[in-house]
C-alpha positions in Angstrom: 5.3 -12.5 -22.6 7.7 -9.5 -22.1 6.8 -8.2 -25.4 3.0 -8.6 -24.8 3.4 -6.0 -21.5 5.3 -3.8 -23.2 2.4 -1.2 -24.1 1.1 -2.3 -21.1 3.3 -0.9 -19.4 4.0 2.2 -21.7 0.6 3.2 -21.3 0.6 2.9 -17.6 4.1 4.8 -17.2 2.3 7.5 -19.5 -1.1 7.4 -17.5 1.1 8.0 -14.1 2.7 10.8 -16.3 -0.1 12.5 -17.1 -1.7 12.4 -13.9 1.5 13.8 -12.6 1.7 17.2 -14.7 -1.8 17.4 -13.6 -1.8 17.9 -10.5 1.6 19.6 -11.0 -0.3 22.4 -13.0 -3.4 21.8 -10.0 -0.9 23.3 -7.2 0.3 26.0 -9.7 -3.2 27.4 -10.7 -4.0 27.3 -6.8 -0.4 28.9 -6.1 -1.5 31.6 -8.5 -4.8 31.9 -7.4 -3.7 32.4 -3.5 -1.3 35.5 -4.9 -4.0 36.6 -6.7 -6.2 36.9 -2.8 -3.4 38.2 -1.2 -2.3 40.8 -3.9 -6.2 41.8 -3.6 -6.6 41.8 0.4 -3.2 44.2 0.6 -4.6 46.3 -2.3 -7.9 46.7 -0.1 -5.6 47.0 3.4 -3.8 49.9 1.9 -6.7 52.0 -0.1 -7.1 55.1 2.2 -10.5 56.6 3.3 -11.9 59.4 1.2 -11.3 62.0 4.1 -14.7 63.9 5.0 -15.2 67.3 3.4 -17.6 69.9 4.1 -19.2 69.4 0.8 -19.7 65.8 0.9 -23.2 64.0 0.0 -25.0 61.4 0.4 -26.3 62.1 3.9 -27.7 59.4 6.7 -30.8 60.9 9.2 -30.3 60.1 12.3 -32.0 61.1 15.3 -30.1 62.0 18.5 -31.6 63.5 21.9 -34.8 63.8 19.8 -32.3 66.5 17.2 -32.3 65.1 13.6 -29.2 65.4 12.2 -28.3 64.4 8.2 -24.8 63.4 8.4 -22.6 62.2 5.2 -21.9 58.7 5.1 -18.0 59.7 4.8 -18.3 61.6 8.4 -19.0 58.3 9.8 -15.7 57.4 12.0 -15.3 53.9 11.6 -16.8 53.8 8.1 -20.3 51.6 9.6 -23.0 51.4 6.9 -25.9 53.2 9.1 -28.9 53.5 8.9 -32.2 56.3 8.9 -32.9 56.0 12.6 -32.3 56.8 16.2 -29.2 56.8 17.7 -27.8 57.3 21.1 -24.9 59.1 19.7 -22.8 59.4 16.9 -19.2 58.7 15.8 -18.0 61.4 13.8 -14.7 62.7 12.0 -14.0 66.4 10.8 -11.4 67.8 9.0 -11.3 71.7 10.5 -8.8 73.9 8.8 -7.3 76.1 12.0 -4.1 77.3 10.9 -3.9 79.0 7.3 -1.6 77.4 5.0 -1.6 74.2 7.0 -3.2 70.5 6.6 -6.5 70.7 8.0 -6.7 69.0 11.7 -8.3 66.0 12.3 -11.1 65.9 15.3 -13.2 63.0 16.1 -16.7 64.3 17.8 -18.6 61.9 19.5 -22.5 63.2 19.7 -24.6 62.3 22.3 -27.6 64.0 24.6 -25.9 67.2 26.8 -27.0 65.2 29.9 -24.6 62.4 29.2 -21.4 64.5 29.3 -20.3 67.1 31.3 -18.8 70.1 29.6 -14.6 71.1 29.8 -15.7 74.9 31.0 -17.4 73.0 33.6 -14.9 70.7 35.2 -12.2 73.4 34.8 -13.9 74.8 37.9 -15.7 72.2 39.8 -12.3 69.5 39.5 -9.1 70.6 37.6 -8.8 73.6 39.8 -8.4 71.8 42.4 -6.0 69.3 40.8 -3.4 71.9 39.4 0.3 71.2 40.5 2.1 74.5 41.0 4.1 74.4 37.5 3.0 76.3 34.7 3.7 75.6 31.3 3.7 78.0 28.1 4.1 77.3 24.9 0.9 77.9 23.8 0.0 81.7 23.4 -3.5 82.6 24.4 -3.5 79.4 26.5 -2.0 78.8 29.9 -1.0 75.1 30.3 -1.5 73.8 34.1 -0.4 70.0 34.8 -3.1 67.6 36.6 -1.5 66.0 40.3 -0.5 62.5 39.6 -3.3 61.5 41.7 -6.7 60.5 40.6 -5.6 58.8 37.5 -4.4 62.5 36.0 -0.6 61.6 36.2 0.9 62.7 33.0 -2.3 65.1 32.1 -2.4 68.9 31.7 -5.3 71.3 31.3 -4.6 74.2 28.8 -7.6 77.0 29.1 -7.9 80.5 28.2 -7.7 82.8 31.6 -9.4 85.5 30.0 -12.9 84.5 29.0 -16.0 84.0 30.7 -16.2 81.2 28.5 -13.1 80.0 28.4 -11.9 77.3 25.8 -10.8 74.6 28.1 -9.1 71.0 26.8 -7.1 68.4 28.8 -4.2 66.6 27.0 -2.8 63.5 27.9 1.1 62.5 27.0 1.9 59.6 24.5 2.4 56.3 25.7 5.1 56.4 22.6 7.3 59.2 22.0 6.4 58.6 18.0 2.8 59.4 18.8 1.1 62.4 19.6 -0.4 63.9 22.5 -4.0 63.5 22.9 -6.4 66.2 24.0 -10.2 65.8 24.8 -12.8 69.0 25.1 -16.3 68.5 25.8 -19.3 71.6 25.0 -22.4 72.0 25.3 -24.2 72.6 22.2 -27.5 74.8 22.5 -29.9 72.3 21.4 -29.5 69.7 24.0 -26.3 67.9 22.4 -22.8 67.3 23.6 -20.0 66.9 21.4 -16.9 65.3 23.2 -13.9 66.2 21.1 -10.7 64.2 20.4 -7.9 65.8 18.6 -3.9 65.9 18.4 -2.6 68.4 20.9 -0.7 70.1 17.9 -4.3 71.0 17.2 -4.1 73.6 20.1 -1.9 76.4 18.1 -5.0 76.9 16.4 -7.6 77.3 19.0 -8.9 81.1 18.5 -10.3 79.4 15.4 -11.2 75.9 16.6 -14.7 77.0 17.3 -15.8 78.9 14.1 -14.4 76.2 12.4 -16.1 73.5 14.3 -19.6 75.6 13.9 -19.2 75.0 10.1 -19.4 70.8 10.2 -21.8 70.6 13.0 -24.1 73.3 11.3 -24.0 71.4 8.2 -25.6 68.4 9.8 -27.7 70.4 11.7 -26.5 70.0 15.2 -26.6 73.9 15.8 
């Protein structure tokens, strides 16, 4: 009888075996295959955005404020696939080179009809006049630096503006949260055919603001929003 269950139980002992290194080599080949995802997703995390140039192609037409404008697809801020159409504004990034020698600056530029945004020149007379604290700060030649009451939700904001123009370049700049981020400034114009472009840009970006506007007027008259 014993010897009768011998292969009996031989080829059951190998069966178990077998079945064993199979799903032994299973887990592996799913191991490897949930590396392979990862190694992928991280490889796709950390691929940077072309950055937008003046030269770039393949454009998108969208209509703003009844202004067709024929923007690159790599000007697009948050890197949406859009589509030919009308918009109520657009999400921009530029890449202006103010200071010789230097990185160009980033500035994000939000589009959107003049009547939705009032401009910096503006409010420099009709509210932040009237919010200045009596320090003055310097720092900035060409530009006089006036901090904003901590009242009003401006605690922690200064205006910088040019005091010699009739048309003065105006931006207010509010302070990190963190000390290893950068201060923040925000400009809004009036562009002559019936846009507004609200500006966002790094406050570093204000050494270079006798050229900020030439500059500007090279990107928004590429897409045709001058």
């Amino acid at each position: 009888m014993s010897v009768s269950q011998a292969p009996v139980q031989d080829a059951a002992g190998g069966r178990g075996h077998l079945a064993y290194n199979l799903a032994a080599i299973a887990v592996l080949v799913l191991l490897a295959a949930v590396g392979i995802a990862y190694a992928i997703d991280q490889a796709g995390r950390k691929t940077t955005p072309a950055l937008p140039r003046l030269t770039d192609g393949d454009t998108v037409a969208q209509t703003v404020a009844g202004q067709e404008l024929n923007i690159p697809a790599t000007w697009f801020r948050f890197g949406e696939d859009h589509k030919p159409g009308f918009a109520s504004r657009v999400d921009l990034s530029f890449q202006l080179a103010l200071e010789p020698g230097h990185p160009p600056v980033r500035v994000d530029a939000t589009l959107l009809p003049r009547s939705g945004a009032r401009s910096s020149g503006a409010l420099l007379d009709a509210v932040y006049l009237h919010q200045f604290a009596d320090a003055t700060i310097g720092g900035t030649p060409g530009l006089v630096g006036k901090p904003l009451r901590a009242i009003d939700g401006y605690a922690g904001e200064t205006v910088w503006y040019d005091p010699l123009s009739p048309s003065p370049f105006v931006a207010k700049c509010a302070a990190a949260p963190e000390r290893s981020r950068a201060d923040r400034c925000l400009r809004t114009i009036h562009l002559p055919n019936g846009l507004a472009a609200v500006l966002s840009f790094d406050a570093e970006a204000l050494k270079g603001w006798k050229r900020f506007d030439d500059e500007l007027a090279l990107w928004l008259g590429q897409i045709g929003a001058l």
